[in-house]
KEVEXLO-738460 format. One record per residue (C-alpha): x, y, z; residue in three letters. Coordinates in pm, whole numbers, plus 32768, in hexadecimal, padded with zeros to 4 digits. Example, Ala and Ser with C-alpha at 12.3 -4.5 7.8 and 13.67 -1.06 7.14 Angstrom:
84CE7E3E830Cala/85577F9682CAser/
***
This chain:
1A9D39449338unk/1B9D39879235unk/1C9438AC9313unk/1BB7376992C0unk/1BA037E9915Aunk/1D1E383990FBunk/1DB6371C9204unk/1CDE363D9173unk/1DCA350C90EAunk/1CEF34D38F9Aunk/1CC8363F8F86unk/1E3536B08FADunk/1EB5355F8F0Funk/1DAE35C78DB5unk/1E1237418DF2unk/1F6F36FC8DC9unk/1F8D36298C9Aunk/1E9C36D78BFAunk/1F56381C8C0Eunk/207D37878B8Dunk/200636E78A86unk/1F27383389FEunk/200F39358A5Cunk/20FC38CD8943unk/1FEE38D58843unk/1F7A3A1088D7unk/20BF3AB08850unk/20FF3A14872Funk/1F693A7D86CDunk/1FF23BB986FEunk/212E3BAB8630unk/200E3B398539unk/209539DE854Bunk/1FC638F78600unk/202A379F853Cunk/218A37E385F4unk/20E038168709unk/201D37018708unk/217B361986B4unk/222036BA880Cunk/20EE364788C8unk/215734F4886Aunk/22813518894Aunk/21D7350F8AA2unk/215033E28A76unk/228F334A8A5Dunk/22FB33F28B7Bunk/21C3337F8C3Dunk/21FD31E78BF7unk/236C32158C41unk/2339328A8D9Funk/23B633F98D5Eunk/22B434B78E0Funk/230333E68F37unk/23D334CA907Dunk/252134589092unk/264A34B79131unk/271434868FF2unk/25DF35138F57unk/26B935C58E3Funk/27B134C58DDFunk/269E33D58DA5unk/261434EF8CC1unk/273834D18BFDunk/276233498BDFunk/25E5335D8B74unk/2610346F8A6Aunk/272A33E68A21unk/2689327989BBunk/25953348891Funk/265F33EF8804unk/272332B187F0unk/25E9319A879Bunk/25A932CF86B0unk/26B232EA85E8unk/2712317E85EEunk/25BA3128858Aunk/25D332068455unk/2713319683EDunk/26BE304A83F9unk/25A3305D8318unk/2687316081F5unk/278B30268222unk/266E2F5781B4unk/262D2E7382CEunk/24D62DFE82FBunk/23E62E9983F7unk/23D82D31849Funk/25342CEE84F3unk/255F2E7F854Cunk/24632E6F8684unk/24EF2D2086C9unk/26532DB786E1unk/25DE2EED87A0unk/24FF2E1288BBunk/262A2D4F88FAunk/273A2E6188E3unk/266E2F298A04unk/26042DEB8ABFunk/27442E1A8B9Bunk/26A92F368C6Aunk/25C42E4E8D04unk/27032D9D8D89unk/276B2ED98E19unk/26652F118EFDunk/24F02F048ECBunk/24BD309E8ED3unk/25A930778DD4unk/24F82F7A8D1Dunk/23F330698CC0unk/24C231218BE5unk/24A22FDB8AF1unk/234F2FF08A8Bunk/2353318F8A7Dunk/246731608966unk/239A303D88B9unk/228E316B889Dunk/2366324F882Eunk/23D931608716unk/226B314486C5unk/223632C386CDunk/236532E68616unk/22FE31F684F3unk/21AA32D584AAunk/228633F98451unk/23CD333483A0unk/23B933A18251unk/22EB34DD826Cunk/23E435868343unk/256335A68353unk/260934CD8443unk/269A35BB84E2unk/256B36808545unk/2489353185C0unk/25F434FA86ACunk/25AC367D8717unk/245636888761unk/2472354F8850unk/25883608890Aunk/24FE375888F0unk/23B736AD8996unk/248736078A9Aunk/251437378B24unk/23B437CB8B23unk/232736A38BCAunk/244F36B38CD2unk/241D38228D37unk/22A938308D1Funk/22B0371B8E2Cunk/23BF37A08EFAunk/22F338CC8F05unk/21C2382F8F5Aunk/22503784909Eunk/22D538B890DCunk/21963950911Dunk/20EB37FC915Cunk/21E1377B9291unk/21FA363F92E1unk/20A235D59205unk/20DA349E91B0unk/212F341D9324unk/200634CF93C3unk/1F243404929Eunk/1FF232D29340unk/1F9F33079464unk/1E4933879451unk/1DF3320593BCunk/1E9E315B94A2unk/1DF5321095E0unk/1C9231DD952Cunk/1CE4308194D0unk/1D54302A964Cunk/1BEF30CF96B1unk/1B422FC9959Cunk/1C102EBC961Dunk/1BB62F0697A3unk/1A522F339759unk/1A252E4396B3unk/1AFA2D31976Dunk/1A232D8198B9unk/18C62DA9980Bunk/19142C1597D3unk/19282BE99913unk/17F52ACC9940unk/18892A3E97D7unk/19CF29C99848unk/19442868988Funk/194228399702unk/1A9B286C96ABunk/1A352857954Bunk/193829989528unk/19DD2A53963Funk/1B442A2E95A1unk/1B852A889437unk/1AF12BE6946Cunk/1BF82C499565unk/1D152B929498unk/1CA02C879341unk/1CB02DBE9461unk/1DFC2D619507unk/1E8D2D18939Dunk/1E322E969331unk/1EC62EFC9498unk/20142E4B943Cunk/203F2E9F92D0unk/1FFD302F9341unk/21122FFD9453unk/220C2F819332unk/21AB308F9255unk/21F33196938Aunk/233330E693F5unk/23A23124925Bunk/2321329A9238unk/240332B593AFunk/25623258932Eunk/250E332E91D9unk/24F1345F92FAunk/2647356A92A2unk/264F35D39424unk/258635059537unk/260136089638unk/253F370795C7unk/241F37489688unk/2321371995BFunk/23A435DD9576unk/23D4356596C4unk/226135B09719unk/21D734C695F0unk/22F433AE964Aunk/228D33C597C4unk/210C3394972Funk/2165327D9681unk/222631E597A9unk/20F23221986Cunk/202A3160974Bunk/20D03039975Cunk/20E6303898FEunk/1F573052987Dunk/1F832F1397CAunk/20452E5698ACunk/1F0F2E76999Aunk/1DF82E4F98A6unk/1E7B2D149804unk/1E702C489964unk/1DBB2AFC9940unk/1C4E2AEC99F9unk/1C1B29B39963unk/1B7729099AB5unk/1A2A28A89A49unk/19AC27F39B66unk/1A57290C9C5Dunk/199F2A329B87unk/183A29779B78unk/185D29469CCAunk/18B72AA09D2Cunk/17A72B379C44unk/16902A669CF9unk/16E32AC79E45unk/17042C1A9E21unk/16EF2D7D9D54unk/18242D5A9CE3unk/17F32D079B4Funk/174D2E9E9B27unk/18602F389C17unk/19802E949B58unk/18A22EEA9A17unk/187130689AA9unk/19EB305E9ADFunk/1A652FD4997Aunk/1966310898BBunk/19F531EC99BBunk/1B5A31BE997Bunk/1B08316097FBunk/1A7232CE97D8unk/1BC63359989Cunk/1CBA32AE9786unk/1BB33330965Eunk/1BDA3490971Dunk/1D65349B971Aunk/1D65340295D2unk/1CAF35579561unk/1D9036339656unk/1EBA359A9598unk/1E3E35C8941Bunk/1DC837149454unk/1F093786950Eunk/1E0037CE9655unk/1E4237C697DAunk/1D9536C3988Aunk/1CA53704999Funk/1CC536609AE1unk/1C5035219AF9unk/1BFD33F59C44unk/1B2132D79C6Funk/1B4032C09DF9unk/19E7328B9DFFunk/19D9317C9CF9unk/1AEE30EE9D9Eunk/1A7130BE9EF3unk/193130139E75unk/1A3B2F259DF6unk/1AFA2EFA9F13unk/19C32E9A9FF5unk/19972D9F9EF9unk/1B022D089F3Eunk/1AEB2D2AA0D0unk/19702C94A0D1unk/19B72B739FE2unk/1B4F2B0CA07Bunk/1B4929D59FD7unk/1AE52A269E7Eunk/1C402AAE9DD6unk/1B8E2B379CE2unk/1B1F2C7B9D9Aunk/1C962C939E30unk/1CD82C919CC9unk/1C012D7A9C0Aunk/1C632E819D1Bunk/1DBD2E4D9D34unk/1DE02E969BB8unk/1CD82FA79B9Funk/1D5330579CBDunk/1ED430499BE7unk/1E2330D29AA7unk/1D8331E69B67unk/1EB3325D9BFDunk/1F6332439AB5unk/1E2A33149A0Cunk/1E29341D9B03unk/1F92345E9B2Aunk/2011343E99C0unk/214233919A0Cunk/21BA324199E3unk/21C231609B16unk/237831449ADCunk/2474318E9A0Cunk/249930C398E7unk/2595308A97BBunk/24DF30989672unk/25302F6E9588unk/26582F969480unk/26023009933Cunk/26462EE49215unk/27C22F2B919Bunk/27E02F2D9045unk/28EA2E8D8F7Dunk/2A152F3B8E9Cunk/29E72F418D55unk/2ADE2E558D0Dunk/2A6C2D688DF2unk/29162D608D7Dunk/29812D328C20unk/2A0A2C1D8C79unk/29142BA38D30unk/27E62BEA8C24unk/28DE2B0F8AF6unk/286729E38BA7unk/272528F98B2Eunk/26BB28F88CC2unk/268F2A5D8CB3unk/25392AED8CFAunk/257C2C168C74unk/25F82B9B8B1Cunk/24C52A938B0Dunk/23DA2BD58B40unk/24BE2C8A8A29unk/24AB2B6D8950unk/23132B3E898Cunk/22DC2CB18951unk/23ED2CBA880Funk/234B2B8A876Funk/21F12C03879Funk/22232D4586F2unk/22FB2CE485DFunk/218F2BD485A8unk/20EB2D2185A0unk/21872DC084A8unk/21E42C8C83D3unk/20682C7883D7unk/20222DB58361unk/21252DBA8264unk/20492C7281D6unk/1F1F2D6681DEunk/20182E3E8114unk/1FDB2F4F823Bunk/214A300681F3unk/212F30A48360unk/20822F93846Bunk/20C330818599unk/1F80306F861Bunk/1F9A2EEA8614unk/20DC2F3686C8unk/20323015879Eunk/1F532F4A882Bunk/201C2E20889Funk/21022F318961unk/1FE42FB78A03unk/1F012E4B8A57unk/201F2D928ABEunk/205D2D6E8C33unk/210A2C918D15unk/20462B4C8D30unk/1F3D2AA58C77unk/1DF62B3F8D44unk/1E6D2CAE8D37unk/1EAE2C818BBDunk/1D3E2BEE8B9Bunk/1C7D2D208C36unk/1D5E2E278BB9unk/1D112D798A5Aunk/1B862D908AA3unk/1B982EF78B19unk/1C6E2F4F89D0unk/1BA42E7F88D5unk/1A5D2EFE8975unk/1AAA308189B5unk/1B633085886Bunk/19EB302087B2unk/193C31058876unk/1A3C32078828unk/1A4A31D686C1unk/18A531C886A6unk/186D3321874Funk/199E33C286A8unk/18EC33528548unk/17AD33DC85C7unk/18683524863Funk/19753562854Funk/18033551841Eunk/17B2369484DFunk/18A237B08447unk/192B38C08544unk/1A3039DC852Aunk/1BA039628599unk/1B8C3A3B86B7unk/1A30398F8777unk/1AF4384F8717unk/1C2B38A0879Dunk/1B5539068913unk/1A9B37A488E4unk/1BEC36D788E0unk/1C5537BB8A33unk/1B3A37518AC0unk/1B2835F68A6Funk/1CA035C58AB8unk/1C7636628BFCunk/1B32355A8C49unk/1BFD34548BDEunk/1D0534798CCDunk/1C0334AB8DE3unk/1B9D33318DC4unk/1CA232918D1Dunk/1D4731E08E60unk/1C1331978EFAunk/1B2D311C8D84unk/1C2D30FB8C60unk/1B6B30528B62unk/1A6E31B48BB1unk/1BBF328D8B80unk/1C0131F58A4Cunk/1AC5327C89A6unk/1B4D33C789D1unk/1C8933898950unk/1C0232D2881Dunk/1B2E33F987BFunk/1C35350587F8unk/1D27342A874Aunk/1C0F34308600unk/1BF935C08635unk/1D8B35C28621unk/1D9234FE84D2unk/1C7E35F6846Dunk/1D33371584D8unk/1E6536AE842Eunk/1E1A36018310unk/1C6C362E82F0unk/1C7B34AD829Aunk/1BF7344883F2unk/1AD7337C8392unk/1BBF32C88298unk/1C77325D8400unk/1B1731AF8498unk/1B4F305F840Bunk/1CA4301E83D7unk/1CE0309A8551unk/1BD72FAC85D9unk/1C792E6B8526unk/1DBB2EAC859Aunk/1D4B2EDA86D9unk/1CAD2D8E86C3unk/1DE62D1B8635unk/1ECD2D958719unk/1E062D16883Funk/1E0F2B9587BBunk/1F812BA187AAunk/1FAF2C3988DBunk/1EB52B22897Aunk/1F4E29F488A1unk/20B62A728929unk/20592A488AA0unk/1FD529228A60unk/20F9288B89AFunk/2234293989CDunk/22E028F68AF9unk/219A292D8BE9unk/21E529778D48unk/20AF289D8E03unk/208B290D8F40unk/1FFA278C8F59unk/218027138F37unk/22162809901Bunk/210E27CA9155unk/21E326AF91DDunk/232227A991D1unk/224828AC9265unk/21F927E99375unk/231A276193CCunk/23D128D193C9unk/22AA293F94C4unk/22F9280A95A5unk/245A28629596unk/240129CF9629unk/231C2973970Cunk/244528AA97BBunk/253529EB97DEunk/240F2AB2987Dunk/23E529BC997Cunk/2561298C99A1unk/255C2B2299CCunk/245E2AE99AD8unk/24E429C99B9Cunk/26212A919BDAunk/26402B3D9D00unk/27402C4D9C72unk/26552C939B5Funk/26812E0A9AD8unk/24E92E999A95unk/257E2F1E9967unk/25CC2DD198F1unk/24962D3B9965unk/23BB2E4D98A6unk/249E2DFC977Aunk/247C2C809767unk/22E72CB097C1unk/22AD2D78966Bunk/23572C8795C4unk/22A82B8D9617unk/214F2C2595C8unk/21C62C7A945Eunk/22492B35945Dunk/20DA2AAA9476unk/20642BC393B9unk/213E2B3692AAunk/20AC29F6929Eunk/1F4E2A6F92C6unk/1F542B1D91AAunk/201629F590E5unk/1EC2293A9169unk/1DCC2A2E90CAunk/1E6D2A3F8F86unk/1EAC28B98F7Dunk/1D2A28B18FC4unk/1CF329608E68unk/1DE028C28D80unk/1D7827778CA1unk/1DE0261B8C7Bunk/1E1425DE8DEEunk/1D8124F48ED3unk/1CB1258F8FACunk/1CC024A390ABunk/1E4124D690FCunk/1DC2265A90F0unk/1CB8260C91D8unk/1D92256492DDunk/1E99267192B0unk/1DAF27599322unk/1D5F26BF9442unk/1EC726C8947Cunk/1EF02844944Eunk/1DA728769536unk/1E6C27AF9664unk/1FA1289595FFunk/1EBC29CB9637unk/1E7B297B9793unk/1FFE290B97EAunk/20492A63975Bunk/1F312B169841unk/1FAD2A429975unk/21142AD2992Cunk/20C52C1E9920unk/20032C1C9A63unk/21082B689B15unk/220D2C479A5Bunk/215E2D859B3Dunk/214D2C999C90unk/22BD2C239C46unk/234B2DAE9C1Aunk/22512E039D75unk/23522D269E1Dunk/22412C3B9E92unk/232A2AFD9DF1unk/237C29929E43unk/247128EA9F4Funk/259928A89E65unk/256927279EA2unk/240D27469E34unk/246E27F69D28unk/256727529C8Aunk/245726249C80unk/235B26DE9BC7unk/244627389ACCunk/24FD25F69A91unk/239325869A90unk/2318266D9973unk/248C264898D6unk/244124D89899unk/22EA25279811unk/235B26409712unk/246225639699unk/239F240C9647unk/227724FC95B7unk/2388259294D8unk/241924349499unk/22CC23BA9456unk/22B624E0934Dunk/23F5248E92C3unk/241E2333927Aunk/2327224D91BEunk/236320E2925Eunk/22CA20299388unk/229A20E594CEunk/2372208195FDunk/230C217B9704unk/221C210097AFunk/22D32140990Funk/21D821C99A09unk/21ED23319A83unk/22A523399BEBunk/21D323B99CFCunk/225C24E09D64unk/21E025359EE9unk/219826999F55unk/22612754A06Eunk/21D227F0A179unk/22C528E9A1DCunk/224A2A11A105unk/213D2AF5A133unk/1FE729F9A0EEunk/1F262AC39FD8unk/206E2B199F1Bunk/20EF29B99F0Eunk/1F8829169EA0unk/1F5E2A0D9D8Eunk/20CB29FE9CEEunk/207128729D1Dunk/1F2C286E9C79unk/1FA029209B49unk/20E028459B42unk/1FF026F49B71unk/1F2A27749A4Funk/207C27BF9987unk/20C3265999AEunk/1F7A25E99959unk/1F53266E97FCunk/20BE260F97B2unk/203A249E97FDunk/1F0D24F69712unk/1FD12590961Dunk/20B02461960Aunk/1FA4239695D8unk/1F0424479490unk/2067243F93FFunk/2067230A93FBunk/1EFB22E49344unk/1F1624069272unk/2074239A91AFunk/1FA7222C915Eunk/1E7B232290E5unk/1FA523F78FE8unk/1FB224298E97unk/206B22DF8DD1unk/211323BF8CB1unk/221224B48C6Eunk/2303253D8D97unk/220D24808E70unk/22D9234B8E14unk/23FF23DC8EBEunk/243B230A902Bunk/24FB241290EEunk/249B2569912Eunk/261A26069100unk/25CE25718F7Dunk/24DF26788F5Funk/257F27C28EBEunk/
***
C-alpha cells in the first residue's frame, strides 16, 4: 500500500515541492523570522520554470548557470531602476538580453522565463531590501533548491523516467483497446479515426519526452538504467506493432460476419491491454512482474486465420498479436536498436550570432514576451501602481507557445484566480492564531501541487489563497491585496492574449504546408531504408520513429490550427483530410517496416519499381505543396507487376501495404491541390514558394 501512496507521481511530485518550499520557512519561523523565510521560498519557483529540478548529467553546472542568471537579472534589475531607467524599457532590456538561451538549446531556453520571474520577484523587494541581500537570497535559494533535489533523486531513483514510462505503457493499453474495440467502425473513417489520431499523438509526444529525460541520464550503463532503457526499447517495439494499419473495411465486415472472430480479437486486445496496464504498475512501483501468456487466446486466433485463408485480416491480427505477446511475456525488445541522437546544442557564440538576426525565433519570442511586459508595467505605472509585478506576473505565467495554449491557460488563471480571491476574502474575515494559519497554507500548498498538472485553473485557488495568507502574515494588509490582485490579473491576461494575437504569432495554420511537406520528405527515406537490401535494423528502427514524430508533428500543427481565428476553415477542412490519409501511410509503414526487418522483402527488380513509383509520388505531392501555379503532373502511375518468385503470403502482404502506400499518395496529391485554392488570401499566405516561408 504505501508503494502506491509514496510512488505515486502527483503524490511524490506535490511531496517534493512542497517540502522545499516549507522547509525554508520552517527555519527561518524558527530563527523567529518567517518574512525571510517566506522571501527564500520565492527561489524555488524560479528554479522550477527554469528546468532545475530536472535529472541531468551536467545536473550541477546547470545549477550554476541558473543561479547564476538569477543573481544577475537581480542585481541588474535594481541597478537599472537607482540609474533611473523606467520599469518599461528595464523588462524590455532584460527579455531580450536572456532571449539568447533559447538559441542555445531549448532546455536551455527555459532558463529565460525563470530569470524574467526572478526580475519580477526581485522588483517586490527593490527598495525595501539591500541589493545585495535580494542577489543573496536568490543564490542562497538556488543552492538549496539544487541539493534538496539532488537528494531527492537520490532516494527517489530514476522517478521521473519510471512516471515516463508508466504513461506511455498505460497510454499504449488506451490506444490498443481502444483501436480494436472499433473494430465494426472502421468503415467510417471519419468516427473511427480522430480518436486513435488524439491516442497515438499522446503515445508519440511521451516517447519524445522519454528519448529527452534518456540523454539527460549521467551513466546509461548502470544497471538500473539499462533495465528502464531496455523497457522503453521494448515500448516502442510495442508501438511499432500497435500502430499497423487495419484499415480494410470490406475485408473486416466480411470476416466479422462469417465468423467469431470480432469477440476473440476483442478478448485478445482487453487481454493484452490489461498486460501493458499491469507492467505499467510493475514499473512505477519498482515491482517484479508475474508471468504472463495468452496461448490460449492466441490459438482461438489462429483457427480464425487457417479457417478463413483468404481473408488477410485474420493472418493479420495474429501475426501482430502473437509479436506483442512474445514481447509482453519476455520483456525484451524484439532487436537491438540505436536510440535517436539527442538535439546538439549550439556554442554560445554561435547562437549569439544566430539570435541578432530579425528571422530568429527565438528573438521574435524575446521581443513578444519583452514588449508585453514592459505594456504591463507602462500600464500600471498609468494606474500610478509604483510596483506592477503582479501584472508582470501574470503574463510570465499565461503565456505559452501558441495562440490555443495561451487561451486556456488564460481561462484557468482568470477563473481560479476569482475563485481564489472570493474564498480567501471569506477566510482571511475569520481571525486565527499564526500558527493554525501557517498548517492551513501546508496543507493547501501540498493540495495544490496534487492537481496542479492534471486541473491548473483548480491549483490556482490554492495558491491564490495561500498567497493572501502570506501578505497577511507579512504585512496583515491581505484583504487590502483582493482587488488590486484580481485587476491585474485581468490585466495581465489581456496583454498576454492581445500579444499572441499580434506580435509575431506562430499559426500553426501557416506552418501546415511546411509540416507536410517535411513528413513527405521522411516518409521517402523510410521507404528508401526499406527498399535496400543492405539495410542495417538499427537504421530502419531509426528512420521509422522519425517518421511517426514527423506526422505527430503535423498532427498536432492540425489541432492547434483547428483552434486559432481568422482562418478559412475550408483549407483547414481539406488539410485534414490530408493529415487523415497521412495517418494511414504512416500505419502502412510501420507494418511493413516489421515485415521488411523479418526478411520477408521484395525481388530487387520489384523493388526498385515500387520505390521509384512512390519516389515520383512524394515528390509531385511535395511540389504540389510547394509551388502555387498550374499543375503539370498529371502522368499516370506505372503499373508495377508482382513477382512470383517469393514466398506467396509474404509477397501479397508487403504488396498490399505498398499498393495502399501508393494510393493515398495519389489521394493526398489530389487534396493539395484543392486545399491551397481553399487557403487563406493574406499575410505570409501570399508568399508563392514554400522555401519563402521562414
Amino acid at each position: 500500500m504505501w508503494r502506491r501512496v509514496i510512488y505515486h507521481p502527483e503524490v511524490n511530485y506535490a511531496l517534493r515541492q512542497t517540502l522545499v518550499l516549507c522547509l525554508p520557512v520552517l527555519l527561518f519561523w524558527l530563527l523567529d523570522d518567517l518574512a525571510t523565510g517566506f522571501l527564500l521560498s520565492l527561489v524555488p519557483a524560479c528554479c522550477s520554470i527554469g528546468g532545475l529540478d530536472t535529472p541531468h548529467k551536467h545536473f550541477f553546472k546547470r545549477l550554476a548557470i541558473g543561479g547564476g542568471l538569477f543573481v544577475i537579472s537581480s542585481v541588474l534589475l535594481q541597478f537599472l531602476l537607482l540609474w533611473s531607467v523606467p520599469l518599461p524599457i528595464c523588462m524590455l532590456i532584460l527579455t531580450l538580453l536572456f532571449g539568447v538561451t533559447a538559441e542555445i538549446s531549448p532546455l536551455y531556453g527555459r532558463l529565460m522565463p525563470a530569470a524574467l520571474v526572478t526580475a519580477i520577484f526581485t522588483l517586490s523587494m527593490a527598495g525595501n531590501l539591500p541589493v545585495w541581500r535580494v542577489a543573496m537570497l536568490f543564490a542562497i535559494g538556488t543552492v538549496w533548491y539544487g541539493l534538496f533535489i539532488h537528494l531527492w533523486f537520490r532516494l527517489w531513483q530514476e522517478q521521473p523516467m519510471r512516471e515516463s514510462l508508466n504513461l506511455l505503457f498505460r497510454q499504449l493499453a488506451c490506444y490498443f483497446e481502444e483501436k480494436y474495440s472499433l473494430l465494426t467502425q472502421h468503415t467510417d473513417p471519419e468516427k473511427a479515426l480522430p480518436p486513435l489520431l488524439l491516442q497515438q499523438q499522446k503515445v508519440m509526444d511521451i516517447i519524445s519526452l522519454i528519448y529527452q529525460q534518456i540523454y539527460m541520464i549521467p551513466n546509461l550503463k548502470h544497471p538500473r538504467h539499462r533495465r528502464l532503457i531496455q523497457a522503453f526499447q521494448v515500448a516502442l517495439d510495442l508501438q511499432e506493432h500497435i500502430t499497423v494499419s487495419l484499415h480494410q473495411p470490406v475485408e473486416v465486415q466480411k470476416l466479422v460476419e462469417q465468423s467469431q472472430a470480432e469477440a476473440i480479437i476483442r478478448h485478445n486486445a482487453k487481454t493484452i491491454s490489461q498486460r501493458l496496464q499491469a507492467l505499467a504498475d510493475n514499473i512505477l512501483y519498482h515491482r517484479r512482474s508475474t508471468p504472463f501468456n495468452m496461448d490460449s487466446e492466441l490459438s482461438a486466433l489462429a483457427k480464425i486465420a487457417r479457417q478463413h485463408p483468404d481473408n488477410p485480416v485474420g493472418t493479420f491480427c495474429y501475426y501482430h498479436f502473437s509479436r506483442i505477446a512474445h514481447l509482453l511475456s519476455r520483456q525484451k525488445p524484439l532487436y537491438n536498436r540505436t536510440l535517436m541522437p539527442m538535439q546538439s546544442r549550439l556554442p554560445f557564440l554561435q547562437a549569439l550570432k544566430s539570435y541578432c538576426s530579425l528571422k530568429s525565433a527565438a528573438f521574435k519570442n524575446a521581443a513578444r514576451l519583452g514588449l508585453t511586459l514592459a505594456a504591463g508595467a507602462g500600464i500600471g505605472l498609468t494606474l500610478n501602481l509604483p510596483k506592477p509585478y503582479w501584472i508582470l506576473m501574470t503574463i510570465m505565467v499565461v503565456s505559452q507557445n501558441g495562440y490555443n495554449a495561451t487561451r486556456i491557460r488564460i481561462q484557468h488563471r482568470s477563473l481560479g484566480t476569482m475563485i481564489g480571491i472570493l474564498a480567501g476574502a471569506a477566510i482571511l474575515h475569520l481571525y486565527y492564531s499564526q500558527n493554525l494559519m501557517l498548517i492551513l497554507m501546508l496543507v493547501l500548498t501540498f493540495c495544490s501541487y496534487l492537481i496542479v498538472r492534471k486541473n491548473y485553473g483548480m491549483a490556482v485557488i490554492g495558491f491564490t489563497i495561500t498567497a493572501l495568507y502570506t501578505l497577511q502574515i507579512i504585512s496583515n494588509s491581505g484583504m487590502n491585496y483582493l482587488l488590486p490582485r484580481l485587476i491585474d490579473t485581468v490585466i495581465g491576461c489581456m496583454l498576454a492574449f492581445a500579444s499572441s494575437l499580434w506580435l509575431w504569432p506562430q499559426w500553426q495554420s501557416a506552418l501546415l504546408r511546411k509540416n507536410a511537406h517535411n513528413a513527405l520528405e521522411t516518409y521517402q527515406q523510410h521507404l528508401r531504408q526499406i527498399f535496400n537490401m543492405g539495410t542495417d535494423v538499427a537504421e530502419l528502427a531509426y528512420t521509422r520513429m522519425r517518421v511517426n514524430q514527423a506526422h505527430n508533428t503535423l498532427f498536432t500543427a492540425l489541432n492547434q490550427a483547428m483552434q486559432e481565428p481568422g482562418f478559412n476553415t475550408r483549407y483547414l477542412a481539406d488539410m485534414r483530410l490530408w493529415v487523415t490519409h497521412s495517418q494511414f501511410l504512416v500505419e502502412h509503414l510501420n507494418a511493413i517496416t516489421t515485415i521488411a526487418r523479418d526478411q520477408y522483402v521484395l525481388v530487387p527488380a520489384l523493388a526498385q519499381k515500387y520505390l521509384n513509383a512512390c519516389e515520383v509520388l512524394i515528390q509531385i505531392c511535395q511540389q504540389r505543396l510547394e509551388y502555387d501555379g498550374p499543375s503539370g503532373d498529371t502522368s499516370i502511375l506505372p503499373i508495377v507487376e508482382s513477382g512470383d518468385d517469393k514466398d506467396e503470403l509474404s509477397e501479397i502482404s508487403m504488396e498490399k501495404h505498398i499498393e495502399r502506400i501508393l494510393a493515398h499518395l495519389t489521394t493526398m496529391h489530389t487534396i493539395s491541390s484543392l486545399a491551397w485554392q481553399q487557403r487563406p488570401h493574406h499575410g505570409m499566405w501570399l508568399k508563392r514558394r514554400l522555401r519563402e516561408e521562414g
